[in-house]
N, C-alpha and C positions, 0 to 999 in steps of 0.2 A: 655699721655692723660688719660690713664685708664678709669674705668668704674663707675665713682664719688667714693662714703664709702669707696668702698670695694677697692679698687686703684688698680684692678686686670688688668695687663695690656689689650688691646686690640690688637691679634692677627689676622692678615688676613691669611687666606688658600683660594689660586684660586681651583678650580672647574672644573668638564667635563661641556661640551656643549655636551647632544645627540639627538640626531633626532626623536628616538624613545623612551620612554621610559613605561613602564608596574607599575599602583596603581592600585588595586581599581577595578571600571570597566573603570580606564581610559589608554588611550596609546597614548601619545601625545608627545610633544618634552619637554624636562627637562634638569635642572641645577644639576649637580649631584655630590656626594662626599662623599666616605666612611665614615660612622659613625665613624669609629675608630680615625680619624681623630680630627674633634670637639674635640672627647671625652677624647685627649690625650692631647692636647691644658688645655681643662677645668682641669684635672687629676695634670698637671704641674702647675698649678697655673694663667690661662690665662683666657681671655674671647675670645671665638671662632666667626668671622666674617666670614662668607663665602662671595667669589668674582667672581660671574660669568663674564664669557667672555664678555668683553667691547673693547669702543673703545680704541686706545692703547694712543690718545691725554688726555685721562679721565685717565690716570694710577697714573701721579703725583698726581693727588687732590686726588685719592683716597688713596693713599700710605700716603698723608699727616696727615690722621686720623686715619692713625695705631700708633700702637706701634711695633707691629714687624710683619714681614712677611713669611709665608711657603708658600711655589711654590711645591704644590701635584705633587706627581708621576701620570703616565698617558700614553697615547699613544706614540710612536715614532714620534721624531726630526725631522721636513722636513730636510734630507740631503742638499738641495736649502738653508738652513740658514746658513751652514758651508760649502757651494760651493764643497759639493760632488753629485756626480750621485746616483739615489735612486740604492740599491741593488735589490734584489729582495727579499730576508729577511726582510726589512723591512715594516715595518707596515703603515696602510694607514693613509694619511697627517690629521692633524690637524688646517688647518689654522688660523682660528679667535684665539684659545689657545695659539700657537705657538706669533701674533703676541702680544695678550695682559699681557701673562707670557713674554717677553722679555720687554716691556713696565713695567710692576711692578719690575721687576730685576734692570732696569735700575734707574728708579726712586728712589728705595731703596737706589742703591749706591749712586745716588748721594746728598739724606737727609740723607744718613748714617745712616737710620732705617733699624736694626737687621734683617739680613733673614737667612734663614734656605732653603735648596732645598733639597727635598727629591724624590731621582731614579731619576725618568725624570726632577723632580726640579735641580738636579746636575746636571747632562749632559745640562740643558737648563742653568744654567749658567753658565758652563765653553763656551757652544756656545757665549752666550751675549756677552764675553770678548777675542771672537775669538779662539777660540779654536775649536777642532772637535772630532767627534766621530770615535769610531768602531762599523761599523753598525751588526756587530751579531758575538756573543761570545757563545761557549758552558759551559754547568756547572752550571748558575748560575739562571736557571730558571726550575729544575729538571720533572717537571711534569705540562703541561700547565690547568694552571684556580686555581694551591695550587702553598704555597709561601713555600721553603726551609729555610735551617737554613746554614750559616758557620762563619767560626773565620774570623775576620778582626783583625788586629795588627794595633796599633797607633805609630803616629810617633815623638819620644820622642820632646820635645821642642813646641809642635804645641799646637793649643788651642783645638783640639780633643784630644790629649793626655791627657791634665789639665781634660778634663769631664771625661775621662774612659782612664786611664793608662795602664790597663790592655788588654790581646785580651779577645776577646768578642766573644761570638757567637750574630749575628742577622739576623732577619728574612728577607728574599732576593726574589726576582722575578723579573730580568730584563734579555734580552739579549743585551743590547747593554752599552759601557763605553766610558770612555776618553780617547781619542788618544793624540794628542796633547794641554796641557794644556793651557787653556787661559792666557792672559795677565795677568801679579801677582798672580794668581793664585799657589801654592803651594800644592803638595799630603800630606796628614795628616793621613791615614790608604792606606792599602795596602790587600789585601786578601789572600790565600796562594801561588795562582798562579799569583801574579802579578799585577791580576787586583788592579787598582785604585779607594779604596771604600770610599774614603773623598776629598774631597778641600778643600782649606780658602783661604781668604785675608788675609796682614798681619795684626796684630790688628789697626795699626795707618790708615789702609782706614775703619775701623767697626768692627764691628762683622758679618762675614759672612760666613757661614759654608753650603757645600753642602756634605749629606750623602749618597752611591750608595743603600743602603739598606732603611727599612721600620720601624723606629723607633716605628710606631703611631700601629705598630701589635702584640709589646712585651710589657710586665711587665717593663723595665727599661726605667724609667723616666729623665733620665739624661741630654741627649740630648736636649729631649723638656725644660726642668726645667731651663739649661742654657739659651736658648730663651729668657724666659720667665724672669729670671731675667735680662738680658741683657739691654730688651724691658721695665725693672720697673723703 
C-alpha cells in the first residue's frame, strides 16, 4: 500500500490505553507509545501508523491498510488468555489491549501481512497461537523503570539468524517469557540462560517474527529494516 511517491511502506504499532495521563496543564486519559518506537519504524525505512485500542471486529479492516505490523511491548498477559491462575508477580490486567492486540495478531496471520512482536508483542503471540507464559523470571529486567543489556544467540537456519548471524547484545526489560511454544511456532534466539528471546513462523505461513527484547531502544536497525522490507 505505501505512502503514494515515496512507496515507503505503511507500518502499524498498537499503543497503551491509560486512564491517566500528564501534558501541558492537562491530565486526562491518553493513547500512548514511546517515541522510540515511530522513530525506529521512520529510521528503517517505514511510515509509522499508530493503533489505539479498538474494537477487536475492526482489527481486520484495520490490518487491511497496513503494510506490516508491530505489536508494542507493554503491560503483562492476562494469565486468563493462556488458562493459567494470575500469580501474584504478575502485573495488573490489560483488557481492551490484551483483546485488540490478539485481534490484530490474528488478522495479520491470516492476510499474511508482516508482523513483528516486540516483549509483550512476543509473548502475546505465542499466546494467540496457544501457547503460554512464565509468569516471572529473574535477570532480565535488572533495575525497575531502566532497560538492561544481554547477548541473545540466533538459531542458525531461522530467519532471525539471516537478519543478525551473530550474538548480539540487546536492550531488555521484561519479566516474564514463553513457556510453552505456540502452534508452529519455532525458537529462533535463545539467551544465555535459556530463556527464549525469538519466535517465527515458518516462512511459507509469512513473515513473522516475535523479539523478547526491545529493538526500537538500540542503534541496530536490522530487525526493523527487515519489517520494512518484507512490508515493501
Amino acid at each position: 500500500m505505501g505512502d503514494g511517491a515515496s512507496g515507503r511502506p505503511l507500518i502499524g504499532v498498537s499503543t497503551y490505553l491509560e486512564s491517566s495521563a500528564r501534558w501541558g496543564v492537562w491530565d486526562m486519559a491518553a493513547v500512548l507509545l514511546p517515541a522510540a518506537y515511530p522513530r525506529h519504524v521512520q529510521r528503517a525505512g517505514g511510515v509509522a501508523a499508530l493503533l489505539p485500542p479498538d474494537e477487536p471486529e475492526r482489527a481486520a479492516a484495520a490490518v487491511a491498510r497496513l503494510d506490516g505490523l508491530v505489536v508494542a511491548g507493554g503491560p503483562d498477559v492476562d494469565p486468563g488468555r493462556y488458562g493459567a491462575e494470575r500469580s501474584a508477580l504478575t502485573g495488573p490486567p490489560a483488557p481492551e489491549r490484551d483483546a485488540w492486540e490478539l485481534a490484530l495478531i490474528g488478522a495479520a496471520l491470516a492476510a499474511r501481512v508482516p508482523l513483528l512482536g516486540v516483549c509483550r508483542g512476543m509473548q502475546l503471540l505465542n499466546v494467540a497461537l496457544g501457547g503460554t507464559l512464565v509468569q516471572h523470571l529473574d535477570g532480565h529486567a535488572e533495575i525497575v523503570g531502566a532497560y538492561g543489556r544481554h547477548p541473545v544467540k540466533p538459531v542458525p537456519g531461522t530467519l532471525y539468524a539471516a537478519i543478525a548471524p551473530e550474538e548480539t547484545s540487546v536492550p531488555t526489560y521484561h519479566h516474564q517469557a514463553v513457556e510453552r511454544l505456540g502452534e508452529g511456532l519455532v525458537p529462533s534466539a535463545y539467551a544465555v540462560d535459556g530463556t527464549v528471546e525469538a519466535v517465527e513462523l515458518p516462512p511459507e505461513r509469512g513473515w513473522v517474527l516475535g523479539v523478547q527484547w526491545h529493538p526500537e531502544l538500540g542503534e541496530d536497525l536490522r530487525v526493523m529494516r527487515a519489517l520494512v522490507t518484507a512490508a515493501s
